[in-house]
C-alpha positions in Angstrom: 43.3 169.5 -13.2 46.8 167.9 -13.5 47.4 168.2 -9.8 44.1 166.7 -8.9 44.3 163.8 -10.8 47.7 163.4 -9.0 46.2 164.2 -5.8 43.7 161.5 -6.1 45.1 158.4 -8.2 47.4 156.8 -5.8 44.5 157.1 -3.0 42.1 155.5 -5.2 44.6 153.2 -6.9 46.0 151.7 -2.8 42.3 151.4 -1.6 42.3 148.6 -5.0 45.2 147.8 -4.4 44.6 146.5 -0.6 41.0 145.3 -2.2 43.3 142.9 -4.8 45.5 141.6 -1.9 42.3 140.7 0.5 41.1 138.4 -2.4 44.2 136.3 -1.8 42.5 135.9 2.0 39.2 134.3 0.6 41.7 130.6 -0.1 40.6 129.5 3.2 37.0 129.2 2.8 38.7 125.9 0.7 40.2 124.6 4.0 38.0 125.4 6.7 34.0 126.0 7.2 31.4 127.5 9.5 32.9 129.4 12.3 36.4 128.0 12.0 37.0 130.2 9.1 36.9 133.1 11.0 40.4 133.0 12.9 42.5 132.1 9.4 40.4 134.8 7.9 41.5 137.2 10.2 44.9 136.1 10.1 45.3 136.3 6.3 43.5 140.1 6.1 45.8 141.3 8.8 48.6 142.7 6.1 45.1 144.2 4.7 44.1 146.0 7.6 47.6 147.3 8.2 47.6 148.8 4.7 44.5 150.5 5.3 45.7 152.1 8.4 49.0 153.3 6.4 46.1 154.5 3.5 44.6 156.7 6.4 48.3 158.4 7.5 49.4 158.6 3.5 45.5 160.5 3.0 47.0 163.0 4.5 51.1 162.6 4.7 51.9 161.4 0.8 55.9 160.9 2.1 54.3 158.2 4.1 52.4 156.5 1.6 55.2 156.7 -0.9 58.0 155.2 2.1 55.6 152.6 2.9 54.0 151.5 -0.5 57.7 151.3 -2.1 59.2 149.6 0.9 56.5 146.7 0.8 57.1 146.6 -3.0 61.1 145.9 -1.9 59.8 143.7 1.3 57.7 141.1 -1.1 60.4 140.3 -3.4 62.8 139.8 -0.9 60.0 138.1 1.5 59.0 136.0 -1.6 62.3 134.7 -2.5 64.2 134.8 -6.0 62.9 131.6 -7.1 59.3 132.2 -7.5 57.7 133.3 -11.2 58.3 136.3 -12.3 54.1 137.0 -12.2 54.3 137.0 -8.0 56.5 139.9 -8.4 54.7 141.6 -11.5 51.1 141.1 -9.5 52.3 142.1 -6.3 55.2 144.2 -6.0 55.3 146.7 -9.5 51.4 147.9 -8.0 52.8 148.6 -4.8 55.7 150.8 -6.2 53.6 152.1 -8.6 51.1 153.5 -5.8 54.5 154.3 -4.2 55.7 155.9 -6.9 52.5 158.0 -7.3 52.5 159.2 -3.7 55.9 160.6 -4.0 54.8 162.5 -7.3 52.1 163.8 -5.3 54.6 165.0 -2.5 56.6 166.7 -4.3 54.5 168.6 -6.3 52.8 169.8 -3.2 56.3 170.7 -2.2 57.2 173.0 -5.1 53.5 174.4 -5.0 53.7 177.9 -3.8 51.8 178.4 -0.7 49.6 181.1 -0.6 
């Protein structure tokens, strides 16, 4: 049961995750409308969509997911800069290696799993 809720949590926890950072895309309906919103929506859900592509590799490959997830957490605090509120990086980056974190759990207890 353990295994399973292992198995599962960081899938269902990155789709949210991905969910919670498209959100931040829906600030341009405040600067453009009609159909000139939908290039600077594109533009601001295209860290989204790559996400979700990496979701689709770490479904299967968790080493992936945990690589990826924990390197963006890394990326956005050093993207973001030192001298923004300590909430950008508690909102942003501690999910991300947290989902990381959960993917490698997940990988290595499929590693010590005996097959058969």
């Amino acid at each position: 049961m353990t295994t399973k809720i292992i198995h599962w949590l960081p899938r269902i926890l990155s789709i949210g995750f991905v969910l919670f950072l498209s959100l931040f895309a829906l600030d341009v309906f405040s600067e453009y409308s009609g159909w000139n919103v939908a290039l600077p929506l594109l533009m601001h859900l295209i860290p989204s969509f790559v996400l979700l592509g990496i979701i689709l590799v770490a479904w299967k490959y968790d080493l992936v997911g945990a690589i990826v997830f924990l390197g963006f957490a890394i990326f956005y605090v050093f993207a973001a800069g030192f001298d923004r509120p300590w909430s950008w990086y508690v909102c942003i980056s501690c999910p991300a290696a947290i989902v990381g974190i959960l993917f490698f759990i997940n990988w290595w207890f499929q590693r010590r799993r005996p097959k058969g």
